[in-house]
C-alpha positions as CSV (number, residue, x, y, z in Angstrom):
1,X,0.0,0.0,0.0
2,X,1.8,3.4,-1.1
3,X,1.9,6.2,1.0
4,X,2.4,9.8,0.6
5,X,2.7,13.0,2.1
6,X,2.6,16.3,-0.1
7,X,3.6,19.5,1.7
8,X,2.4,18.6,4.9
9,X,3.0,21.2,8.0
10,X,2.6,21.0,11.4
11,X,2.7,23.2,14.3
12,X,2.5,23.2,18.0
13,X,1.6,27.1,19.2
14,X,4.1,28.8,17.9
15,X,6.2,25.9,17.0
16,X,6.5,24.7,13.6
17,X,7.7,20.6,13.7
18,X,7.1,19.8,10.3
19,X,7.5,22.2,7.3
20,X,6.4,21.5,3.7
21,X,7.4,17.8,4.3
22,X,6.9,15.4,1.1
23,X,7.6,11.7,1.4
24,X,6.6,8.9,-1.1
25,X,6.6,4.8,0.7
26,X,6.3,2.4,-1.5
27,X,4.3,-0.7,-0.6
28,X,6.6,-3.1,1.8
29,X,9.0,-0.7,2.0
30,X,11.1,0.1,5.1
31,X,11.7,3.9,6.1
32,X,13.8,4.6,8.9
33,X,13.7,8.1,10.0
34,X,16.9,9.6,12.2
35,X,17.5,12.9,13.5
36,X,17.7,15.3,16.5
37,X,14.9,14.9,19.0
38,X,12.9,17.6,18.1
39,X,13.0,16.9,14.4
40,X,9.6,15.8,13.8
41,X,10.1,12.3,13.9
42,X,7.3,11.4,15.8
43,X,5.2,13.9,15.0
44,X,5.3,12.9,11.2
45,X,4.3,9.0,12.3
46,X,1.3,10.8,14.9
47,X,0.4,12.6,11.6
48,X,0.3,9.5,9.5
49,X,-1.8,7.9,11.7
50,X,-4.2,10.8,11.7
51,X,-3.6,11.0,16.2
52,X,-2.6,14.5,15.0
53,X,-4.5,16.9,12.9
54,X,-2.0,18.4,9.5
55,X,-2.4,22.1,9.5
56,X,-1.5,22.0,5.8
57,X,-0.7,20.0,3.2
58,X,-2.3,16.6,2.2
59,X,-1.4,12.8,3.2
60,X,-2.7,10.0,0.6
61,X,-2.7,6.2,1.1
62,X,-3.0,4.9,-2.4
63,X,-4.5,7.7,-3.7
64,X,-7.0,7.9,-1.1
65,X,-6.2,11.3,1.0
66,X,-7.0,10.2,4.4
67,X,-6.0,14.0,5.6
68,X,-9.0,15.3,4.9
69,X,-10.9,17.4,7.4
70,X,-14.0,15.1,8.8
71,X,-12.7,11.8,7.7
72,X,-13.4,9.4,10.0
73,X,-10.0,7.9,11.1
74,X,-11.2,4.6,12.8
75,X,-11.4,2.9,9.0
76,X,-7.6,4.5,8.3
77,X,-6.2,3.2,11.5
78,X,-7.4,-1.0,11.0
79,X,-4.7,0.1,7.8
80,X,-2.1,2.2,9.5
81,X,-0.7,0.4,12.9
82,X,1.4,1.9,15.0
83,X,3.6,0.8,18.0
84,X,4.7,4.1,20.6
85,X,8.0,3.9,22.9
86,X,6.0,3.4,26.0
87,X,3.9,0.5,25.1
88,X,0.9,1.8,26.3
89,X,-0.6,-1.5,27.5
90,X,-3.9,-1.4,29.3
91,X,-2.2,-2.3,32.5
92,X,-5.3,-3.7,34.1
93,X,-5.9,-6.4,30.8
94,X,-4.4,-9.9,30.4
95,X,-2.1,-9.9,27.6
96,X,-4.8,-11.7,25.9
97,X,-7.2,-9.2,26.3
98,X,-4.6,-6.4,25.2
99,X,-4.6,-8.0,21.5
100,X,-8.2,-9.1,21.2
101,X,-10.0,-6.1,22.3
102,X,-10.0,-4.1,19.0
103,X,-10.6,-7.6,17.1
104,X,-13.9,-8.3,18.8
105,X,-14.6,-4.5,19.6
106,X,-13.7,-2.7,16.4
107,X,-13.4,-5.8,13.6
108,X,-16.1,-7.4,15.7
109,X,-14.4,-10.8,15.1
110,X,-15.7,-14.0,17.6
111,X,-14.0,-14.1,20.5
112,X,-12.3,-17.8,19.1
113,X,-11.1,-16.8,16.4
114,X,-9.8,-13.5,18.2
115,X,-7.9,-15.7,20.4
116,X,-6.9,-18.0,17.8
117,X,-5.0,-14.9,16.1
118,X,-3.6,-14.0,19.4
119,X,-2.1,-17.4,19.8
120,X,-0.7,-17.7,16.7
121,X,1.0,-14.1,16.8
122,X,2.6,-14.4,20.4
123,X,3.5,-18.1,19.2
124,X,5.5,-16.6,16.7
125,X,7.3,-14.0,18.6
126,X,7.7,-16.3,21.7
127,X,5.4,-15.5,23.8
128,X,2.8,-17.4,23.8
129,X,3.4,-18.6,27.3
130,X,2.5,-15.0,28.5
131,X,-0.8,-15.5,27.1
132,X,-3.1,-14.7,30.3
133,X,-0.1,-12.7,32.4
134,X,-0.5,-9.2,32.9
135,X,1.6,-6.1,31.6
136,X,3.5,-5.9,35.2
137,X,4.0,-9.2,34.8
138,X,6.3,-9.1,32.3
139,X,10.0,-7.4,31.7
140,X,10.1,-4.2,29.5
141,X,11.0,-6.1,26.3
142,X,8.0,-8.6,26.4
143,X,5.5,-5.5,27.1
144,X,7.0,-4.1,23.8
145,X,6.7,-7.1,21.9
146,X,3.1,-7.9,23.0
147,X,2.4,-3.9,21.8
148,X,3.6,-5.1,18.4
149,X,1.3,-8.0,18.5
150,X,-1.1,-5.9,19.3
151,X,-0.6,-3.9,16.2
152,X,-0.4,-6.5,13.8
153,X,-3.2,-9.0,14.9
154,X,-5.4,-5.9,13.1
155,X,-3.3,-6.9,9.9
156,X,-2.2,-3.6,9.0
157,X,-1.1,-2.9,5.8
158,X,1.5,-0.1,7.0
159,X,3.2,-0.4,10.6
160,X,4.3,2.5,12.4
161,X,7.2,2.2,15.4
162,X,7.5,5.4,17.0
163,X,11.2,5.0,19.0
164,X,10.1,1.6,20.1
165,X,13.4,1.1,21.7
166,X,14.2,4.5,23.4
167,X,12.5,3.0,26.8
168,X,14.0,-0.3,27.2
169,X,17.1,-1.5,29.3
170,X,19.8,-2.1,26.6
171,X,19.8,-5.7,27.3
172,X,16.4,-5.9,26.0
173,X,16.5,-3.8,23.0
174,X,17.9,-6.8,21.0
175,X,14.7,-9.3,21.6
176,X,12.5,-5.9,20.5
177,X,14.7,-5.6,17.5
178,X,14.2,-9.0,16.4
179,X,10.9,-8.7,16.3
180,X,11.5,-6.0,13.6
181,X,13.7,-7.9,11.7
182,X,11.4,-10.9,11.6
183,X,8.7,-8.9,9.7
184,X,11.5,-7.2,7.1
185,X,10.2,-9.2,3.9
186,X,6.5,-9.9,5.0
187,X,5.2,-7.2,2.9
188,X,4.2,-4.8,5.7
189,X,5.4,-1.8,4.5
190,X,6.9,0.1,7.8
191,X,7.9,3.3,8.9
192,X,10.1,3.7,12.1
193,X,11.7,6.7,14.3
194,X,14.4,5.3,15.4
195,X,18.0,6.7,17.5
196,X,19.9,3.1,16.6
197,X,21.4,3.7,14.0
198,X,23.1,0.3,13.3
199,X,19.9,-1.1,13.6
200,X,18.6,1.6,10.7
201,X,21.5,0.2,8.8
202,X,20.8,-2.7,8.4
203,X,16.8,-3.6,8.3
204,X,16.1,0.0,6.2
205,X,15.6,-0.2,2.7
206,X,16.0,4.0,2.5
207,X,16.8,6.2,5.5
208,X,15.6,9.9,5.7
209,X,17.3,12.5,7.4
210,X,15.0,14.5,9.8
211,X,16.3,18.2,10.6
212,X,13.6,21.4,11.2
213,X,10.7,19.5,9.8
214,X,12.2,18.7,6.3
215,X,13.6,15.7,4.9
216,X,17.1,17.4,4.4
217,X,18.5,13.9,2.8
218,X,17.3,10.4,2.1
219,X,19.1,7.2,0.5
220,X,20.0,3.7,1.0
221,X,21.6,3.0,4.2
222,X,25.1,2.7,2.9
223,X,25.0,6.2,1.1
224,X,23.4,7.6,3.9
225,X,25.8,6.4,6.7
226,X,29.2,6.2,4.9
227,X,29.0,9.0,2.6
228,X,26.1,11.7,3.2
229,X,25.8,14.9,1.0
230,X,24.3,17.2,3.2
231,X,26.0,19.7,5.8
232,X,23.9,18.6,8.6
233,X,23.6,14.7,8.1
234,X,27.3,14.7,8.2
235,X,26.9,16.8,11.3
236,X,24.2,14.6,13.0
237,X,26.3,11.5,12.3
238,X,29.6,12.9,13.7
239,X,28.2,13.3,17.0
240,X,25.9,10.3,17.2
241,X,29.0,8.6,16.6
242,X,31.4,10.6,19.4
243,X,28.9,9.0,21.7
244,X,29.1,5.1,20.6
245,X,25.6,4.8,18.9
246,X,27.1,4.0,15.6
């Protein structure tokens, strides 16, 4: 399922995150986005998934602009999945109930064959055992995990992961990242704000470079990492990489 966004801006008061940003995705494509924090990273995934209103500028998904003012964005969102940083779990639901609410709720699927889909998805990211444990139940890793679950048992056709490492205990980020990399090739087309930039590396099949709202540079991962045109890419990198996140 293509994506695009055609001069789309964004502000908050008197702060403008994104400004006149265009992006094309093609379908099951995977778009990392990197940048300073403030970039409009998530913002532009909030935005994509219509939890945020454009101010200007249109978003299409295949042709369809899902943007517009008054469109009903419960339809848009059983397409567009997305996955935030702090799982956002409902803490008081089994981890069973946490994936088959909006299946019998929204999809209005029987409660069997909810459960079957739940089983089969933490089956195949290891965690089926955790089936009727509860989010504090489980380490910070699994609760991310089971988020992703949750995201795909509505069999979007575009995934969103908004930083979905950024609140994890490094020792965890790598069962979170495999996850990722088990999807690579199923023909989700995802889009993810991301600070690892190894990780980008390897499981993107373009990177865009985020700075003041703009897309100041995109390419493969190698051109990107090893030999970026732009001033500020270059300038980005060199300090990610004083710190050791390279």
């Amino acid at each position: 399922m293509k994506l695009r966004l055609d001069n789309v801006h964004k502000s908050f008061a008197e702060r403008k995150v994104l400004a006149g940003l265009n992006l094309e995705v093609r379908a099951g494509e995977v778009v990392s986005f990197i940048g300073s924090s403030g970039s409009g990273k998530t913002t532009l995934l909030r935005c994509v998934n219509l939890l945020e209103p454009i101010d200007d500028g249109a978003i299409f998904l295949d042709g369809d602009e899902i943007s517009k003012v008054g469109r009903d964005p419960d339809p848009i969102r059983q397409k567009i999945g997305i996955v935030f940083q702090s799982f956002n779990l409902f803490a008081h639901m089994s981890v069973r109930r946490n994936i088959t609410l909006a299946l019998t709720q929204v999809l209005s699927k029987p409660v069997n064959e909810a459960n079957e889909i739940a089983e089969s998805l933490l089956a195949r990211f290891g965690l089926v055992e955790k089936i009727d444990a509860y989010p504090d139940q489980l380490s910070g890793g699994q609760q991310q995990r089971v988020a992703i679950v949750r995201a795909l048992a509505m069999n979007p056709e575009v995934l969103l992961l908004d930083e979905i490492t950024s609140a994890l205990d490094p020792e965890l980020v790598g069962e979170v990242l495999d996850v990722v990399r088990e999807l690579k090739g199923s023909g989700i087309t995802m889009l993810i704000a991301t600070h690892e930039m190894n990780f980008a590396r390897e499981i993107s099949d373009r990177v865009c470079f985020l700075d003041a709202g703009r897309i100041a540079e995109q390419g493969q991962p190698e051109q990107i990492f090893n030999n970026p045109n732009d001033e500020r890419t270059k300038q980005f990198l060199r300090r990610v990489q004083a710190v050791g996140k390279t």
